[in-house]
Structure formats: structure tokens, C-alpha cells
PDB file of N, CA, C and O in Angstrom:
ATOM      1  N   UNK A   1     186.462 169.271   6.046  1.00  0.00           N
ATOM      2  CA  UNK A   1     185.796 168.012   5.757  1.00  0.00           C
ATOM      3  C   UNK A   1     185.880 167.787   4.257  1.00  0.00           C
ATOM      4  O   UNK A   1     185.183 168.251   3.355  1.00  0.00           O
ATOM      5  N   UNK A   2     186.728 167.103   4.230  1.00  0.00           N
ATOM      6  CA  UNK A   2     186.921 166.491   2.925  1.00  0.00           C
ATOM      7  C   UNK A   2     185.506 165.804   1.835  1.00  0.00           C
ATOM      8  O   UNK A   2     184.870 164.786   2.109  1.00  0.00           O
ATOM      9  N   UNK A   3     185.318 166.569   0.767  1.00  0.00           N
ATOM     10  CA  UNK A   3     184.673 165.814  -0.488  1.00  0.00           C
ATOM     11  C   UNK A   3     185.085 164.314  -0.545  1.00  0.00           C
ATOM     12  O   UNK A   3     186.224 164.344  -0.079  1.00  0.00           O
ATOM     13  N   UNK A   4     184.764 162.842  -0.894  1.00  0.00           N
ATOM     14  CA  UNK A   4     185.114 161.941  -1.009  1.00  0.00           C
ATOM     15  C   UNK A   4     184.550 161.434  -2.397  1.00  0.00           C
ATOM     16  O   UNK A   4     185.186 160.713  -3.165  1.00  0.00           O
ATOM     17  N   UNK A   5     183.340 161.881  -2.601  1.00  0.00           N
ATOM     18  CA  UNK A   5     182.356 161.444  -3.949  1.00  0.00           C
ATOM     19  C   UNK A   5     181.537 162.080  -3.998  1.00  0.00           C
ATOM     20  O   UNK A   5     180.887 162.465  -3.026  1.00  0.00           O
ATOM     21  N   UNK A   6     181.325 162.393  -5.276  1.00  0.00           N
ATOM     22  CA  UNK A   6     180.405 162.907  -6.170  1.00  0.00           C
ATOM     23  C   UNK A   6     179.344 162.294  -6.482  1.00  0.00           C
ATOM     24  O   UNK A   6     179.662 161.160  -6.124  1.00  0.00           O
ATOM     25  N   UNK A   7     178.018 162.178  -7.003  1.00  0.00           N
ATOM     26  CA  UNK A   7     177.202 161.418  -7.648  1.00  0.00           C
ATOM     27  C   UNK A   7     175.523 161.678  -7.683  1.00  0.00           C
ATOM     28  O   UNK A   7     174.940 161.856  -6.614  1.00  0.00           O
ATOM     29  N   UNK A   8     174.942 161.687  -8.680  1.00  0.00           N
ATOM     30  CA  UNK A   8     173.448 162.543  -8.699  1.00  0.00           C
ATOM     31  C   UNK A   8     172.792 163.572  -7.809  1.00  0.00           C
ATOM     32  O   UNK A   8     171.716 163.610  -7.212  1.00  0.00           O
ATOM     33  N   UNK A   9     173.935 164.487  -7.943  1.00  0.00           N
ATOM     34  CA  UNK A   9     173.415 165.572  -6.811  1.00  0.00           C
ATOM     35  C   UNK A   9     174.000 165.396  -5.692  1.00  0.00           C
ATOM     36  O   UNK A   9     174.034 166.362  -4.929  1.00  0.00           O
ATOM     37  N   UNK A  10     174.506 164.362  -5.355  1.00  0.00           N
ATOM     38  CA  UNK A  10     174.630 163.665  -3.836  1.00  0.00           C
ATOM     39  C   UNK A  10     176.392 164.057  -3.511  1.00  0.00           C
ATOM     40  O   UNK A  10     177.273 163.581  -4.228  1.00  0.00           O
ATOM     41  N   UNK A  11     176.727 165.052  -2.245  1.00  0.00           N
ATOM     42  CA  UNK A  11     177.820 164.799  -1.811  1.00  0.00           C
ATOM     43  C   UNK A  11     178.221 164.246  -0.925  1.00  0.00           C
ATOM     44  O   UNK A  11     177.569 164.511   0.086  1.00  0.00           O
ATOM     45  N   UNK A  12     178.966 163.607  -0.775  1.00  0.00           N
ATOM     46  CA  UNK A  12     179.898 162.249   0.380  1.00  0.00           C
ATOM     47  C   UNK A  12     180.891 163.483   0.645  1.00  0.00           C
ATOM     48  O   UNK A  12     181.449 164.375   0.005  1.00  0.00           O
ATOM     49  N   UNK A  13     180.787 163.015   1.956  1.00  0.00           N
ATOM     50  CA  UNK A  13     182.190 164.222   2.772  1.00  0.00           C
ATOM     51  C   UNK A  13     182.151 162.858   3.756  1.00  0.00           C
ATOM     52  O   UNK A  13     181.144 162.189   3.988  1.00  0.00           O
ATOM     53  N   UNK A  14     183.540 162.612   4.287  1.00  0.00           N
ATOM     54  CA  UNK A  14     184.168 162.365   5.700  1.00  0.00           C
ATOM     55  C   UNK A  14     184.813 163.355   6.580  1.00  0.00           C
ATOM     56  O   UNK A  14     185.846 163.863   6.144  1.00  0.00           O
ATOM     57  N   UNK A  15     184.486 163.637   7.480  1.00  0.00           N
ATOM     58  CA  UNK A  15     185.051 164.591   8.239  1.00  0.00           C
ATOM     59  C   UNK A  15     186.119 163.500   9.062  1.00  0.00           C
ATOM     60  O   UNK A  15     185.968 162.285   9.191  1.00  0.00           O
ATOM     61  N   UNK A  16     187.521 164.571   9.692  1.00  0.00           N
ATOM     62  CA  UNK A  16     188.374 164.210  10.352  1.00  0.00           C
ATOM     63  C   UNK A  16     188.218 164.229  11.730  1.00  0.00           C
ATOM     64  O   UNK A  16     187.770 165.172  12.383  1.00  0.00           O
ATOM     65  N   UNK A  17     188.666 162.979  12.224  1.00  0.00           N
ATOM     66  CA  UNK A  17     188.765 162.613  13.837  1.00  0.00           C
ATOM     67  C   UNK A  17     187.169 162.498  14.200  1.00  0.00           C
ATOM     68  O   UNK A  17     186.871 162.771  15.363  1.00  0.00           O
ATOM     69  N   UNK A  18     186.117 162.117  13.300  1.00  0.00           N
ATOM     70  CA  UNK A  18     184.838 162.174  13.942  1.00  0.00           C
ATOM     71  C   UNK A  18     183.963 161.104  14.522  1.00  0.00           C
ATOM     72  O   UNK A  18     182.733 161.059  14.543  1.00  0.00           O
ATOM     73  N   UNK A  19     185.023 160.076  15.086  1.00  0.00           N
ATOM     74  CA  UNK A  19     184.857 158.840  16.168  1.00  0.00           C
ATOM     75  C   UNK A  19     184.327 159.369  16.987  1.00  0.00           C
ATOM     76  O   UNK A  19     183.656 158.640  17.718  1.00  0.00           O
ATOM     77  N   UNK A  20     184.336 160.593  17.243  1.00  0.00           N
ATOM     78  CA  UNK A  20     183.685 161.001  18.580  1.00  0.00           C
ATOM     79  C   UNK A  20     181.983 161.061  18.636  1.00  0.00           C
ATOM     80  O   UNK A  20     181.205 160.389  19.313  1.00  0.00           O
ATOM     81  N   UNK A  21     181.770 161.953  17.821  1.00  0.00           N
ATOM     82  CA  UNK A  21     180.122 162.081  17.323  1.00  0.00           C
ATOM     83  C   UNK A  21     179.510 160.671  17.412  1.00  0.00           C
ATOM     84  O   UNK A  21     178.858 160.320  18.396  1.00  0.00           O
ATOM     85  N   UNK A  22     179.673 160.110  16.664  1.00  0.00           N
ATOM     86  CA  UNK A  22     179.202 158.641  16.284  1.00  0.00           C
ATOM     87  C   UNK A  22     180.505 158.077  16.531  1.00  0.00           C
ATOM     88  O   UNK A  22     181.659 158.480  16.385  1.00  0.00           O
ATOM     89  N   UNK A  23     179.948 156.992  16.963  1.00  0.00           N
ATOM     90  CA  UNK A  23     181.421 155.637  17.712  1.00  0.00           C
ATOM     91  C   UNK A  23     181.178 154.916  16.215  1.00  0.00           C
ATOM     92  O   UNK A  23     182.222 154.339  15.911  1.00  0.00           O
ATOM     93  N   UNK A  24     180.315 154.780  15.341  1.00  0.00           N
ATOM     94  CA  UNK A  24     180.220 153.846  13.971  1.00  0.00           C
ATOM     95  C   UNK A  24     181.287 155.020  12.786  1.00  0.00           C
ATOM     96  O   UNK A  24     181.398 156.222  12.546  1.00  0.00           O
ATOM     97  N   UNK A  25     181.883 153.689  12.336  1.00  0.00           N
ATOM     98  CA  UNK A  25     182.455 154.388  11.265  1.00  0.00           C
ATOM     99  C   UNK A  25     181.033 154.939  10.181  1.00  0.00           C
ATOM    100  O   UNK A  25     180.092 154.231   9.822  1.00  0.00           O
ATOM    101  N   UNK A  26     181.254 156.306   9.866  1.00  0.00           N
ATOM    102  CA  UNK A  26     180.097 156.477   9.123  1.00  0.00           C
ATOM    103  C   UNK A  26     180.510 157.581   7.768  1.00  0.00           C
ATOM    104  O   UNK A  26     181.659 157.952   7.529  1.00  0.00           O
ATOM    105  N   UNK A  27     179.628 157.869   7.203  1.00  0.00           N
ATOM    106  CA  UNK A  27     179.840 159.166   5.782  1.00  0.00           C
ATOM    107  C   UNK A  27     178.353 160.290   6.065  1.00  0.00           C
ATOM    108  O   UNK A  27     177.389 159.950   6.751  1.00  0.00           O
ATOM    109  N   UNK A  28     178.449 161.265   5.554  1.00  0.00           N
ATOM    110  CA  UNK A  28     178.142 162.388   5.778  1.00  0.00           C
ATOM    111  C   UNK A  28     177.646 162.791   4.188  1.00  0.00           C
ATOM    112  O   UNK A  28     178.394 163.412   3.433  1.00  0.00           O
ATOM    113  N   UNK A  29     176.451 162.402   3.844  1.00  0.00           N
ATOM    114  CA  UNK A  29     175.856 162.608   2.816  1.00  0.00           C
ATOM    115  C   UNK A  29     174.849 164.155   2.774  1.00  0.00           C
ATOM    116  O   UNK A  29     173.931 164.495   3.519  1.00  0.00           O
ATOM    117  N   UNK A  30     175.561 164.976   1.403  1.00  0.00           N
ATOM    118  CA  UNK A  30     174.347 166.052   1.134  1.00  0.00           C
ATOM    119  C   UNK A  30     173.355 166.049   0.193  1.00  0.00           C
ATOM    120  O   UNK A  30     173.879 166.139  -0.917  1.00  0.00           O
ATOM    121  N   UNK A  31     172.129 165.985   0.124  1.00  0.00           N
ATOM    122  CA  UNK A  31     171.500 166.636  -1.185  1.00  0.00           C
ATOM    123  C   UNK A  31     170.816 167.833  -1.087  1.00  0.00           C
ATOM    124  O   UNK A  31     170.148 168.012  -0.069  1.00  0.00           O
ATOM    125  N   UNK A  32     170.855 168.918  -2.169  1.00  0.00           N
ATOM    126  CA  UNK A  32     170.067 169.839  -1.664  1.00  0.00           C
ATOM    127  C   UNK A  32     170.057 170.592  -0.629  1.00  0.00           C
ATOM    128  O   UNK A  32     170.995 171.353  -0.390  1.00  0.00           O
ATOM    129  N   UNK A  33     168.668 170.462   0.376  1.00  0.00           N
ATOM    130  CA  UNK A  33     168.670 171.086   1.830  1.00  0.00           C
ATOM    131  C   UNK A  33     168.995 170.009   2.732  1.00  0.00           C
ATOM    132  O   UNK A  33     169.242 170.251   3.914  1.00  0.00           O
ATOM    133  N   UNK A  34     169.016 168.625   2.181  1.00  0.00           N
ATOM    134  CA  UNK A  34     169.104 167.635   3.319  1.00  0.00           C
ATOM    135  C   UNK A  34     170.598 167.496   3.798  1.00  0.00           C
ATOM    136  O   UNK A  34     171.515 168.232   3.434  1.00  0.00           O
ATOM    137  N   UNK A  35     170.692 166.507   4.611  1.00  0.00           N
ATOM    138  CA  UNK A  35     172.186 166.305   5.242  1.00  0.00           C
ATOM    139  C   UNK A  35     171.701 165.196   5.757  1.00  0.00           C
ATOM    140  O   UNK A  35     170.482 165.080   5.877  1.00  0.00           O
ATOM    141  N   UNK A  36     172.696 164.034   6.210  1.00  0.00           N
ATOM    142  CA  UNK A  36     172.566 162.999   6.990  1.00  0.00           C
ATOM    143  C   UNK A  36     173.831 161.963   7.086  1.00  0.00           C
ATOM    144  O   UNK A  36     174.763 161.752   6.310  1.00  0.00           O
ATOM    145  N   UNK A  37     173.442 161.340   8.504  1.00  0.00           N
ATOM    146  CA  UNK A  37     175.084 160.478   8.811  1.00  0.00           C
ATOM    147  C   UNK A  37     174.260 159.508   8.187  1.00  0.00           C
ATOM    148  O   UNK A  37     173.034 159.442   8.110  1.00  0.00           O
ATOM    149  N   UNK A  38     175.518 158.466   7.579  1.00  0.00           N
ATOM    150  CA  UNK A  38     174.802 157.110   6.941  1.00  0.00           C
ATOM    151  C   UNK A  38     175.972 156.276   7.499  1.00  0.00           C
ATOM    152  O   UNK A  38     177.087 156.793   7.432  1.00  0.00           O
ATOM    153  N   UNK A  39     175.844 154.926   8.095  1.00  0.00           N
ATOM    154  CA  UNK A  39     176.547 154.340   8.779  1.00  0.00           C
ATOM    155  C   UNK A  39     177.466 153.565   7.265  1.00  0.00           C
ATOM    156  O   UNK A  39     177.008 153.339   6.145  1.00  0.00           O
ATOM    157  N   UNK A  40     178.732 153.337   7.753  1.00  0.00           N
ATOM    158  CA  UNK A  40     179.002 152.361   6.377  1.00  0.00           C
ATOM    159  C   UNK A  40     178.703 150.848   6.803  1.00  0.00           C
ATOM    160  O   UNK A  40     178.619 150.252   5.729  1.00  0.00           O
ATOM    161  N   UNK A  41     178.555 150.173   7.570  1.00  0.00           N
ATOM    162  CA  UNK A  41     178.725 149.143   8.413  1.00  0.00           C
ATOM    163  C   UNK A  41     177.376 148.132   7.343  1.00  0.00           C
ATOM    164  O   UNK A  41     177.581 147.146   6.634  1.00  0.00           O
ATOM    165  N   UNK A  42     176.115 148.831   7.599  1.00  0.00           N
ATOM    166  CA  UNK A  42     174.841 148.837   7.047  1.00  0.00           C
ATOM    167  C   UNK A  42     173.913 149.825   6.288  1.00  0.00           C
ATOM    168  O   UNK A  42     172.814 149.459   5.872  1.00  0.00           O
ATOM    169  N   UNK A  43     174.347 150.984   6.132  1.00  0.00           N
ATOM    170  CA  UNK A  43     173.839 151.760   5.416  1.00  0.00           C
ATOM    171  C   UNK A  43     172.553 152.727   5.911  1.00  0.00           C
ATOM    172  O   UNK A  43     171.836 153.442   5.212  1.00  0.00           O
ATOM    173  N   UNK A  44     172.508 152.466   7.562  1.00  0.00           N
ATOM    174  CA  UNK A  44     171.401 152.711   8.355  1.00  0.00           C
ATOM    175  C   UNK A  44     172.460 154.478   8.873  1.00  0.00           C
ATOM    176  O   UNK A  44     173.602 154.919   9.004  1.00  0.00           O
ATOM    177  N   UNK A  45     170.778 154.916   8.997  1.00  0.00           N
ATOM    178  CA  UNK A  45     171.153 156.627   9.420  1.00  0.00           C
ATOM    179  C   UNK A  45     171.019 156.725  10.416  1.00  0.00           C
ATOM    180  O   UNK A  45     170.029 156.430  11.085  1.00  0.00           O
ATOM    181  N   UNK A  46     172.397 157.346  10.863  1.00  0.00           N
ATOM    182  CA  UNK A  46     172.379 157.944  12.440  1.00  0.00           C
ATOM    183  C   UNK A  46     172.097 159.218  12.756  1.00  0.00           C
ATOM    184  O   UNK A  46     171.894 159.449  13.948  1.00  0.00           O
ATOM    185  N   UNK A  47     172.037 160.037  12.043  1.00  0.00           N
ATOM    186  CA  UNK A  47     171.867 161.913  12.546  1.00  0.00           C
ATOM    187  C   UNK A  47     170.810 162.057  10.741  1.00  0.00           C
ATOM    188  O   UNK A  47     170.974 161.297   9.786  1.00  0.00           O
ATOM    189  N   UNK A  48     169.789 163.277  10.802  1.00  0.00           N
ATOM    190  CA  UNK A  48     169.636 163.680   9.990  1.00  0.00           C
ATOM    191  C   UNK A  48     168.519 163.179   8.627  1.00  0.00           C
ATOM    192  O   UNK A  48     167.727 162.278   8.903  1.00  0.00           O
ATOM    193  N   UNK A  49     168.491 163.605   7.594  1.00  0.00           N
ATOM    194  CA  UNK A  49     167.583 162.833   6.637  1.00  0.00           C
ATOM    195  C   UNK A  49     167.781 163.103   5.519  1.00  0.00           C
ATOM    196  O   UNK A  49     168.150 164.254   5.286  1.00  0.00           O
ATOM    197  N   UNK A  50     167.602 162.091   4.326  1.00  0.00           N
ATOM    198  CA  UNK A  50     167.966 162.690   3.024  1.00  0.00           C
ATOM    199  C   UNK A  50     166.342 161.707   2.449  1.00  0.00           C
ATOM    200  O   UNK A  50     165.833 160.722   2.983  1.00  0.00           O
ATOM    201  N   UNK A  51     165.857 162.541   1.089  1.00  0.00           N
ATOM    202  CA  UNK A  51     164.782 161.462   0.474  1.00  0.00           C
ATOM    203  C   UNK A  51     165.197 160.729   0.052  1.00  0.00           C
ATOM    204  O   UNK A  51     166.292 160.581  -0.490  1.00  0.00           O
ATOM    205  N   UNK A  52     163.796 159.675   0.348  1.00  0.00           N
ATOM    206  CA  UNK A  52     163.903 158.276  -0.003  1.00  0.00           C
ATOM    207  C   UNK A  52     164.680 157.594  -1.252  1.00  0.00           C
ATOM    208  O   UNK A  52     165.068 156.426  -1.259  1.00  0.00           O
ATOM    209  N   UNK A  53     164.820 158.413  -2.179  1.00  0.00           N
ATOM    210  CA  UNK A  53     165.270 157.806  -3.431  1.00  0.00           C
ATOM    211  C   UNK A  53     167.121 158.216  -3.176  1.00  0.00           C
ATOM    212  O   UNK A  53     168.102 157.473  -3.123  1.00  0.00           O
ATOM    213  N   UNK A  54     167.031 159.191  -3.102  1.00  0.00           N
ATOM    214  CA  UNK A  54     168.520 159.317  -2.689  1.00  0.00           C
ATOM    215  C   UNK A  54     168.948 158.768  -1.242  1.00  0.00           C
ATOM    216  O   UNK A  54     170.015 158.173  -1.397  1.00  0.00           O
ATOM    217  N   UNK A  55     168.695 158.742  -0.392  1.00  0.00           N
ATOM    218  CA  UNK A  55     169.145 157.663   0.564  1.00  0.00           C
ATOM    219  C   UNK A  55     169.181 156.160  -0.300  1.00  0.00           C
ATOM    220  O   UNK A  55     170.246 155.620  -0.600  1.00  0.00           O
ATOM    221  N   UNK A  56     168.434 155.843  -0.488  1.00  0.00           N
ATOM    222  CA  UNK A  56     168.382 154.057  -1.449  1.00  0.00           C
ATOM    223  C   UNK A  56     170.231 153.994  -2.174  1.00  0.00           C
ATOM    224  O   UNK A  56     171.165 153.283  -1.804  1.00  0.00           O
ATOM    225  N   UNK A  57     170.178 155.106  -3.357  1.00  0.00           N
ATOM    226  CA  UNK A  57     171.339 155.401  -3.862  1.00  0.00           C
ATOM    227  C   UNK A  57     172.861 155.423  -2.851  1.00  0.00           C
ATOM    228  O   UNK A  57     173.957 154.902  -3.059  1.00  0.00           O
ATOM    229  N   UNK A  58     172.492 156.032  -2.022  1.00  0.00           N
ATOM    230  CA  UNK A  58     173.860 156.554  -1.180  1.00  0.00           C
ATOM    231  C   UNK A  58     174.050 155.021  -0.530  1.00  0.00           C
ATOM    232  O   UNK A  58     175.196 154.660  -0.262  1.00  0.00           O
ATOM    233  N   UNK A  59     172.883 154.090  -0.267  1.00  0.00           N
ATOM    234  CA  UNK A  59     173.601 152.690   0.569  1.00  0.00           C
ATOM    235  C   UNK A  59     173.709 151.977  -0.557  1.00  0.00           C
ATOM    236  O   UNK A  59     174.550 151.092  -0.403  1.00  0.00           O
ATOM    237  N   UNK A  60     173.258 151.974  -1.556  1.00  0.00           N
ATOM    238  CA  UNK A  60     173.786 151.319  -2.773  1.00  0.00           C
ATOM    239  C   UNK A  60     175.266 151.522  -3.224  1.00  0.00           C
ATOM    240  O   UNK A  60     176.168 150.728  -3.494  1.00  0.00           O
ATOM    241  N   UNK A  61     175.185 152.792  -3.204  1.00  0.00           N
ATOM    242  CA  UNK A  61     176.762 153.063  -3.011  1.00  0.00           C
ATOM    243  C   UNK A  61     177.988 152.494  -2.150  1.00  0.00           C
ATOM    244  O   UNK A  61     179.000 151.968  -2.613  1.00  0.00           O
ATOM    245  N   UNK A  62     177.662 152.724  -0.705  1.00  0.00           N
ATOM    246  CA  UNK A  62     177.991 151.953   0.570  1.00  0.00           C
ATOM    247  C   UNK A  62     178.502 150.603  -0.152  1.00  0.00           C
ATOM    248  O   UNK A  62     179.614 150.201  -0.496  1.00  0.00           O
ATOM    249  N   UNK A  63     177.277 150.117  -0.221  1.00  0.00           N
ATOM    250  CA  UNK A  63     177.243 148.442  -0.564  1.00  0.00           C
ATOM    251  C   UNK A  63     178.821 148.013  -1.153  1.00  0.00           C
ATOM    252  O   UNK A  63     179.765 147.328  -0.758  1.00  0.00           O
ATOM    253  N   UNK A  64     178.562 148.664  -2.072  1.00  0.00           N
ATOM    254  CA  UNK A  64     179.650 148.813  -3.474  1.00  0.00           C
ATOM    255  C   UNK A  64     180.988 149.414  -3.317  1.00  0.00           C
ATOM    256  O   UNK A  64     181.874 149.247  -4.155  1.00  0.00           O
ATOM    257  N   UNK A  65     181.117 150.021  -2.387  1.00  0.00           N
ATOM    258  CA  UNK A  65     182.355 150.814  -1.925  1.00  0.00           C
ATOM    259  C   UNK A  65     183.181 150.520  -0.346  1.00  0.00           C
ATOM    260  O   UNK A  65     184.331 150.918  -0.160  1.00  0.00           O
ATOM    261  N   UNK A  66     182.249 149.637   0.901  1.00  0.00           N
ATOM    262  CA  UNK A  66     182.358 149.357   1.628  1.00  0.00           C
ATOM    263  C   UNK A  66     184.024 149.660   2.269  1.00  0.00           C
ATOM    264  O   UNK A  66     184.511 150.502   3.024  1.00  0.00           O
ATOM    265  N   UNK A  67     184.580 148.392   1.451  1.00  0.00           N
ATOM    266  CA  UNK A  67     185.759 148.539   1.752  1.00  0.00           C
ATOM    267  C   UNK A  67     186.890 149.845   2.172  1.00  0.00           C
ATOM    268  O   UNK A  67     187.626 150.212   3.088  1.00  0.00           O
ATOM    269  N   UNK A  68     186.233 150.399   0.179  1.00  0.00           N
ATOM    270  CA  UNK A  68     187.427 151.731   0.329  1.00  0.00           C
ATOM    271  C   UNK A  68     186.994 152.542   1.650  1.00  0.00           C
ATOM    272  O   UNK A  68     187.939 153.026   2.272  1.00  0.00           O
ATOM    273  N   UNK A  69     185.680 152.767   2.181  1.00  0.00           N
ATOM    274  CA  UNK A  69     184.940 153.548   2.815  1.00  0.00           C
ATOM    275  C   UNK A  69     185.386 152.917   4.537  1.00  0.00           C
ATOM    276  O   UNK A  69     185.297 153.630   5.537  1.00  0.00           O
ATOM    277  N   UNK A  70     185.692 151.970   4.549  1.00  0.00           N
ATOM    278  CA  UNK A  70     186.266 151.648   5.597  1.00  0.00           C
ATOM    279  C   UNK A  70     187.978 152.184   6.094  1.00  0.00           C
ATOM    280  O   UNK A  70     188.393 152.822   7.061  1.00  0.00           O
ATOM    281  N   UNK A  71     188.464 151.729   5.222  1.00  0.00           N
ATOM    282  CA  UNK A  71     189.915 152.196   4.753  1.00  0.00           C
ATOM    283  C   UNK A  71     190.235 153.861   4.573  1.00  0.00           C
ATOM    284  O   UNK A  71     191.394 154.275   4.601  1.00  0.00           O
ATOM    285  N   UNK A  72     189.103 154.734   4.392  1.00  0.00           N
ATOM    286  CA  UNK A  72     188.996 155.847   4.328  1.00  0.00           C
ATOM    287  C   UNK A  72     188.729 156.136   5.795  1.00  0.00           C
ATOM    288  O   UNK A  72     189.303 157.170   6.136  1.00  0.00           O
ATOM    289  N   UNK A  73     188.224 155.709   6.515  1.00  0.00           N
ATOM    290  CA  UNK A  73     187.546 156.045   7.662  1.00  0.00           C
ATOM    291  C   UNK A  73     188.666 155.787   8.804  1.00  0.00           C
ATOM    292  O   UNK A  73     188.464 156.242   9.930  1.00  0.00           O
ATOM    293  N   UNK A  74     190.022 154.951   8.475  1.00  0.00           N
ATOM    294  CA  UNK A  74     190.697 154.530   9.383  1.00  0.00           C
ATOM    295  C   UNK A  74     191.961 155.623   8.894  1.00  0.00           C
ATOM    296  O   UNK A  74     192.987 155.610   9.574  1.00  0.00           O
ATOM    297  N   UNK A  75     191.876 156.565   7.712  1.00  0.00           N
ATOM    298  CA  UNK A  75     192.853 157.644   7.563  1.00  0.00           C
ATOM    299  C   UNK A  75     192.248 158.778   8.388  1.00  0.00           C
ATOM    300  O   UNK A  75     192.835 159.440   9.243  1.00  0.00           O
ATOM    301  N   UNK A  76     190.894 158.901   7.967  1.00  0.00           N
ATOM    302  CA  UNK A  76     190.192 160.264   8.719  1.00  0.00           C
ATOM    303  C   UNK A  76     190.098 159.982   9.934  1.00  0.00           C
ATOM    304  O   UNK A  76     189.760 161.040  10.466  1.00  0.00           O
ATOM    305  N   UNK A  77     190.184 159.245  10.665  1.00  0.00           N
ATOM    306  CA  UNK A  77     189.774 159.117  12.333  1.00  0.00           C
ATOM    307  C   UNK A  77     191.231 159.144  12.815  1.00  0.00           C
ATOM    308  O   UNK A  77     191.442 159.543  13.960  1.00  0.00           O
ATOM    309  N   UNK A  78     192.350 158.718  11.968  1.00  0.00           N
ATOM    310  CA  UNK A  78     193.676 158.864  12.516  1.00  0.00           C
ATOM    311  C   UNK A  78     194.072 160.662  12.442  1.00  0.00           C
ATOM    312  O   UNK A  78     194.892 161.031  13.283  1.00  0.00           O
ATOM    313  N   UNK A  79     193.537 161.700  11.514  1.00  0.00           N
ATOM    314  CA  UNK A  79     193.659 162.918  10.960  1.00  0.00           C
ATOM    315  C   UNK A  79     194.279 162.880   9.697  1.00  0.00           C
ATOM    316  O   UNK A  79     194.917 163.923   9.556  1.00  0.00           O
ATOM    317  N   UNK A  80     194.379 162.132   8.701  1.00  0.00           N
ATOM    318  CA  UNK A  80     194.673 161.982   7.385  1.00  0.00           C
ATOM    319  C   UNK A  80     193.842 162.132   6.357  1.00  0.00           C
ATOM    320  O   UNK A  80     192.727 161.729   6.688  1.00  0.00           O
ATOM    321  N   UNK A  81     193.870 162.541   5.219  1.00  0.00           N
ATOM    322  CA  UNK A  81     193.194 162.921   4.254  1.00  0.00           C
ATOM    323  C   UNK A  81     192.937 161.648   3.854  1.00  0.00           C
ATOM    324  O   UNK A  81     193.824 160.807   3.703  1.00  0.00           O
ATOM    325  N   UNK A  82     191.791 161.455   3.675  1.00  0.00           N
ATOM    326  CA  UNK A  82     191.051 160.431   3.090  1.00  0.00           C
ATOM    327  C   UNK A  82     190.844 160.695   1.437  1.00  0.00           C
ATOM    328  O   UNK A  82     190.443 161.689   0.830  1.00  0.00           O
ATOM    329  N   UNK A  83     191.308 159.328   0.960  1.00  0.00           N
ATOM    330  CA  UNK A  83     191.023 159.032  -0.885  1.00  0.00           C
ATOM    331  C   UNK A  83     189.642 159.325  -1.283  1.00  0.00           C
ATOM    332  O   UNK A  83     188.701 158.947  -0.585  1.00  0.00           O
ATOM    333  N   UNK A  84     189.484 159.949  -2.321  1.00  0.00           N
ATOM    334  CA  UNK A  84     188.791 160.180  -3.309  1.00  0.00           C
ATOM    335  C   UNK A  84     188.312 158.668  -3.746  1.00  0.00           C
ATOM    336  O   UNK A  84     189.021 157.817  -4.282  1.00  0.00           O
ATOM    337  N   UNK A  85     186.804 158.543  -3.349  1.00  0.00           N
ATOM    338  CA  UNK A  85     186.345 157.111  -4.127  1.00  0.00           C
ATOM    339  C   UNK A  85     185.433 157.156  -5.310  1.00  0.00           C
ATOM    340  O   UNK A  85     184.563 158.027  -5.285  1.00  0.00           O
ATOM    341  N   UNK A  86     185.487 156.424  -6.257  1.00  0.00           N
ATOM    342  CA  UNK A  86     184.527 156.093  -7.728  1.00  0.00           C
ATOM    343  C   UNK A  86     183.010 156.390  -7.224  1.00  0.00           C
ATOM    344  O   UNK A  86     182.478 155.974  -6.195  1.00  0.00           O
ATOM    345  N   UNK A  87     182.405 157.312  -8.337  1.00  0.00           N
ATOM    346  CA  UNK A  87     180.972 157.239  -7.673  1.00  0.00           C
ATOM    347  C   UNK A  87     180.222 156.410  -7.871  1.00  0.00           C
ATOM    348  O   UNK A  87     180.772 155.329  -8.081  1.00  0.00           O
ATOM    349  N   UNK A  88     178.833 156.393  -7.920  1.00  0.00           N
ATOM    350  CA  UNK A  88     178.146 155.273  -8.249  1.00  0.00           C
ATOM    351  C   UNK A  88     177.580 155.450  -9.626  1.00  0.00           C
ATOM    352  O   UNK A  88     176.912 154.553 -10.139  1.00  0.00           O
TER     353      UNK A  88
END
């Protein structure tokens, strides 16, 4: 599972082929002890939990990155290494 971004503590991973888990294209945010799926679509969580202030950040991010994060999501669900995106 690929690193994608970096940013205040916060790691973004996409994992490969993981249409299955979740049917939403989504990202896989860490901080700390937390973990959580964050949808890219809306920024709403499907598995997991991160605090409030860093969740806010990670869909702010989303917001702002949407696209590449889409475009990333259509390499990793095919089994391709997904791009490295700008953090926030």
C-alpha cells in the first residue's frame, strides 16, 4: 500500500485493487494510533476514526486534491502504482 501524501503527522496510503472493501473510491488516512477510510467523493468516513482536527484537515485536503485522488484511484483499482500527490 502505497504512501501517496505526507502532511501534519497525517499519512495518505491508497491501497491496490481495494474496490472491493468499499465500492467508493476512497484514501486510507493514519495519525498516530488512529486509522480511517475517508471517502474522496465527500470526505465522509467509511471504516475507522481519526480526531476531529485532523479528520477536518484530511477533507480539506480531499477538497483540494479531488481530482488527482480520483485519477489515482483509477491506477490503484486497475493494480498500478498510484502518483505521489502535493500535501496540504
Amino acid at each position: 500500500m502505497p504512501v501517496i501524501s505526507m502532511f501534519y503527522g497525517i499519512i495518505i496510503r491508497m491501497y491496490f485493487l481495494d474496490d472491493q472493501h468499499h465500492s467508493a473510491p476512497h484514501i486510507h488516512a493514519r495519525y498516530a494510533e488512529f486509522e480511517a477510510s475517508v471517502r474522496i467523493a465527500d470526505g465522509e468516513v467509511l471504516a475507522g476514526e481519526l480526531p476531529r482536527k485532523q479528520l477536518r484537515l484530511v477533507q480539506a485536503w480531499i477538497e483540494l486534491r479531488r481530482d488527482e485522488l480520483l485519477a489515482d484511484w483509477e491506477l490503484a483499482a486497475a493494480g498500478q502504482m498510484p502518483y505521489k500527490i502535493d500535501p496540504l
